[in-house]
N, C-alpha and C positions, 0 to 999 in steps of 0.2 A: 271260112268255117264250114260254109254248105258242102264243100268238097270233099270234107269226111264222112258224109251222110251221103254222096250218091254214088259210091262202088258201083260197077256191072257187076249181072247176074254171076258171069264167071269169075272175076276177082273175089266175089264173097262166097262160091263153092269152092274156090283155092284155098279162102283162109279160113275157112270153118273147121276143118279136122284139126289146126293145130290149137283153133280157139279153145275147140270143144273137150280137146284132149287137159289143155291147161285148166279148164274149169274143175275136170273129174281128177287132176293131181289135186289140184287144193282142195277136195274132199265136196266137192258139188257133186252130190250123186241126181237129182232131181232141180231144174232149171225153168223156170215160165218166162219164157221169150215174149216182151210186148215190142220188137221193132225191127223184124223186117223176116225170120228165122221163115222157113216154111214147113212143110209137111215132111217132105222129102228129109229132112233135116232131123227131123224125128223120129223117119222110118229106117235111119243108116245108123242110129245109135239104139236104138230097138232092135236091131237085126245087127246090130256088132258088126256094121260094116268099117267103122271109126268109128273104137271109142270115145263113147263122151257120155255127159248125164243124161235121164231119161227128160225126155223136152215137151214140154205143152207152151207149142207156140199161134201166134194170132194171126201169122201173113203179113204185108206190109200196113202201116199205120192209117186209119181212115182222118181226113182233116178237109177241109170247107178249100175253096180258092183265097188266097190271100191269108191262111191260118199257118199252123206253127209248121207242119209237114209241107207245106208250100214254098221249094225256099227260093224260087224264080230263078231258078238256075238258067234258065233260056232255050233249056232241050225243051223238045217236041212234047216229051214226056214225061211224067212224076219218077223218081230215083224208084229204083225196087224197093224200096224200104216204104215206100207212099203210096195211098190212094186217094187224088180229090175229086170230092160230089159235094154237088153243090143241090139241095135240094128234098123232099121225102121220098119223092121216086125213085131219086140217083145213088141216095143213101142207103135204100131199101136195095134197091139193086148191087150195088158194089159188096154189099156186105154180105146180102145171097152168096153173090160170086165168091167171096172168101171164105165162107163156110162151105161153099162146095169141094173148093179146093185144100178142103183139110182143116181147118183153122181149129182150135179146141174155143179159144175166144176172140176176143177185136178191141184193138186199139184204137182210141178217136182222142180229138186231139178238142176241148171245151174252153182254152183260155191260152194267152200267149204264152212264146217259150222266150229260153233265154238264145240258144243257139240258132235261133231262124231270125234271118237278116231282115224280114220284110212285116212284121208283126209286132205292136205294141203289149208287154208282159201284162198290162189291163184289158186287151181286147177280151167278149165273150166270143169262141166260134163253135156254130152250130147252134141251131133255135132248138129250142126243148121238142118241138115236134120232132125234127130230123134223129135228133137224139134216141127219141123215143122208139121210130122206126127203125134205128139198128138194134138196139136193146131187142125189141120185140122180136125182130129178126132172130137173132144171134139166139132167142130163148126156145124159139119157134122150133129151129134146127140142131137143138140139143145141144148148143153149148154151155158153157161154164160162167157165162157172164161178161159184161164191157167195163172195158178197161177206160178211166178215161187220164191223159193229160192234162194236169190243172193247178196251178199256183195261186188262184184268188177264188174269194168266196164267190162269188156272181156264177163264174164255171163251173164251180163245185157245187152252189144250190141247182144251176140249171140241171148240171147231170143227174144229181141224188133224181129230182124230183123226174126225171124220165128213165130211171131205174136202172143207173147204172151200176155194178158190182164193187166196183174199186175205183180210188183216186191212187193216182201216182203222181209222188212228189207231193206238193199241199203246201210250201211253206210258205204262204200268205193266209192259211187260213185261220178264223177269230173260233175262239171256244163256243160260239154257239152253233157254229157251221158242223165242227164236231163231235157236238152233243147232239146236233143232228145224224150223225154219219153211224153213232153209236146206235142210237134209238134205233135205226130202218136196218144196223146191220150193214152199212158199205166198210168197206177195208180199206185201210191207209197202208200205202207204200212210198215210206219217205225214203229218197236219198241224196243221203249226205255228201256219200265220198266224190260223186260228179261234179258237184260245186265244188271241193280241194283239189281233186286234179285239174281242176279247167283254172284255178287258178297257180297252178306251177306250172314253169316249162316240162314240155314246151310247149304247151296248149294254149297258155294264158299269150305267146306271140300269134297265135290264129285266132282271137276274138277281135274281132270290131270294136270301135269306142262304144257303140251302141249297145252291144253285147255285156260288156262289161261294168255296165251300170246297172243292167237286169241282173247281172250273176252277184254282184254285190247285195245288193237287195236281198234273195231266194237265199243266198248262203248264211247270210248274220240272222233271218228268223227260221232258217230248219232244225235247230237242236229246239228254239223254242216250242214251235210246234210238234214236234217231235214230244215232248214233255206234257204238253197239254193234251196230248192225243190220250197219251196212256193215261191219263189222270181223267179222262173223260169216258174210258172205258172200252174205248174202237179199237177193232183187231186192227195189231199192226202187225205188216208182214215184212220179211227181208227183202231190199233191191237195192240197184247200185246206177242205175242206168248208164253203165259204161258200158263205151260200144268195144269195138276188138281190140284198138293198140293199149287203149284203159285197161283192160282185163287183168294183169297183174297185180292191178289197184286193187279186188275183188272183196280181198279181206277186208279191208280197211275200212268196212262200214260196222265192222264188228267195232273195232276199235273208237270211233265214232260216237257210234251210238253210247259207250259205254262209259263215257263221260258224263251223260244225263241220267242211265238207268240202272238198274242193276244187272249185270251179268247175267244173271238166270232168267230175266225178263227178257234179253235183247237174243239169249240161247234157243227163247221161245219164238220170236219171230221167223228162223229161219227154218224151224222143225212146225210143229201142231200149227202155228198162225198162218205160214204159209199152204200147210196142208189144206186147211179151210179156205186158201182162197181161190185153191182148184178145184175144191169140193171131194178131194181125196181122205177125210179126215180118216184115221184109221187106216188106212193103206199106206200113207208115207210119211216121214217125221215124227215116226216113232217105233219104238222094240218091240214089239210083239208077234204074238203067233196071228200069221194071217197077213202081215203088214209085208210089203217088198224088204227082202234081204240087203240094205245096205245100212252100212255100218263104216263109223271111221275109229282107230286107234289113234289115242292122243298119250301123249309122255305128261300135259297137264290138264287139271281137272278146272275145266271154261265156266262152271259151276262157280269160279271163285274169281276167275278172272276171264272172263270172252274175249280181252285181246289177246290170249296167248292161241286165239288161233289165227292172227297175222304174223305170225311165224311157224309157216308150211315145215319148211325145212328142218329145221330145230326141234318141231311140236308133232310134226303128223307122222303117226308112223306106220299108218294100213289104211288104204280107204278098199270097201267092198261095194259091189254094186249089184245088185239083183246074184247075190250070192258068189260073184268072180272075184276073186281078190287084181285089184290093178296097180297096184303101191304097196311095199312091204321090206320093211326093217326090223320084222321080228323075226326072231329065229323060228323056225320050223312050220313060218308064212310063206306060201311060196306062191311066187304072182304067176297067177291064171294068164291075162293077157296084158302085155306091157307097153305102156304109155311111150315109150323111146325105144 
């Protein structure tokens, strides 16, 4: 499984322009990359070198030795997608470095995962100090806040209380962990659809037995948590955490989600909830005067039902992006710059 997560740097600028192209078809006009996306990546969809959405990405993932981004592959070196420090100095330093290098914010990795071969789903990683020194980092140098990886409450208290912005993923976590998350204002980004595709082919033949006793677990309580979140008041925002071959899957968190909530609620995660959790509120994820010109034409109203936009084909029928039309099946649309 670790072998999907360490591409060379040139394999993943090979498949970025067709990733990034697929994203801005199915109507992703704006993207927050927490795992591995770099500056560069940003600046070529900003300047329309390849179309894609507009990106606020973190650089590769920060995690401890022996944590979830550690996946002992046996090179010399961490996958680009990774950085491990072990340490306040090493963490203060690595995370410098990635905010030099562009980062809008930083992903750190505060409890096991399911896909890292070498890490128990109950480990805590990273002490609340180390925590704190990127936090403070990353606030210092003008970013947007830390991102952390976390499926248990232990992870998730450690982070809140070293001030981190967001939990990504959460589903191990208890209703008071989240009535915490609500109170101080951290964001929940559950997702769903990576636990369904990791359970179908053919992904479900590249997990480990090991693997697949964590993915069991995180999958049967994400709609619950999920449920308890919004009933407890925490911005939830849209993610999927699919890496490239998953990208297809993309939608399907719409769909997901909208078993638990209401449509309109789940429409809001991906517009105004995510807007707030790049700190854009008012400039993206919504219509108005002043706000980035993108827009998507739909044939139905997601108002009534949000999985009708896991059907692109059928359902989308204009996406604009900072005012270009790049998708269009209306008449007298005529696409600015075309995805094919």
């Amino acid at each position: 499984m670790s072998s999907l997560f360490s591409n060379s740097e040139t394999e993943i600028a090979l498949k970025a322009p067709y990733v990034l192209k697929g994203m801005l078809w199915r109507g992703f006009t704006t993207i927050r990359d927490v795992g591995g996306a770099t500056k560069h990546f940003a600046d070529a969809t900003e300047q329309w070198l390849t179309p894609g959405p507009r990106i606020f990405q973190g650089g590769p993932i920060m995690s401890q030795t022996g944590g979830h981004g550690d996946l002992g592959t046996g090179a010399c070196c961490s996958p680009p997608a990774m950085r491990i420090a072990d340490g306040v100095d090493e963490c203060t330093k690595v995370a410098r470095t990635l905010m030099k290098n562009g980062a809008a914010h930083i992903k750190i990795c505060s409890s096991g995962g399911v896909s890292s071969p070498t890490d128990k789903l109950e480990s805590s990683q990273f002490t609340v100090a180390e925590i704190k020194a990127i936090c403070d980092t990353v606030r210092a140098m003008g970013g947007c806040g830390v991102a952390s990886h976390c499926f248990t409450v232990e992870g998730a208290r450690n982070a809140i209380e070293a001030g981190v912005w967001s939990i990504e993923h959460g589903n191990l976590l208890d209703e008071e962990t989240l009535e915490l998350m609500a109170k101080r204002g951290v964001n929940l980004t559950p997702t769903l659809v990576v636990c369904e595709l990791m359970s179908r082919p053919p992904y479900n033949a590249l997990i480990p037995p090991s693997s697949r006793e964590k993915l069991a677990r995180v999958k049967k309580q994400g709609f619950t948590v999920l449920k308890a979140a919004d009933k407890a008041g925490v911005n939830i925002a849209y993610g999927t955490d699919c890496f490239s071959s998953m990208q297809p899957g993309q939608l399907t968190e719409f769909e997901l989600r909208a078993q638990v909530l209401p449509s309109a609620k789940v429409l809001q995660h991906a517009t105004v909830n995510a807007a707030r959790v790049l700190k854009m509120e008012g400039k993206i994820g919504v219509i108005k005067k002043g706000a980035a010109a993108d827009l998507i034409l739909l044939k139905e109203n997601p108002l009534e039902d949000v999985a009708s936009l896991n059907r692109p084909k059928e359902n989308l029928r204009a996406v604009i992006k900072d005012g270009r039309c790049v998708r269009s099946s209306v008449k007298g649309l005529r696409v600015e710059v075309p995805l094919v």
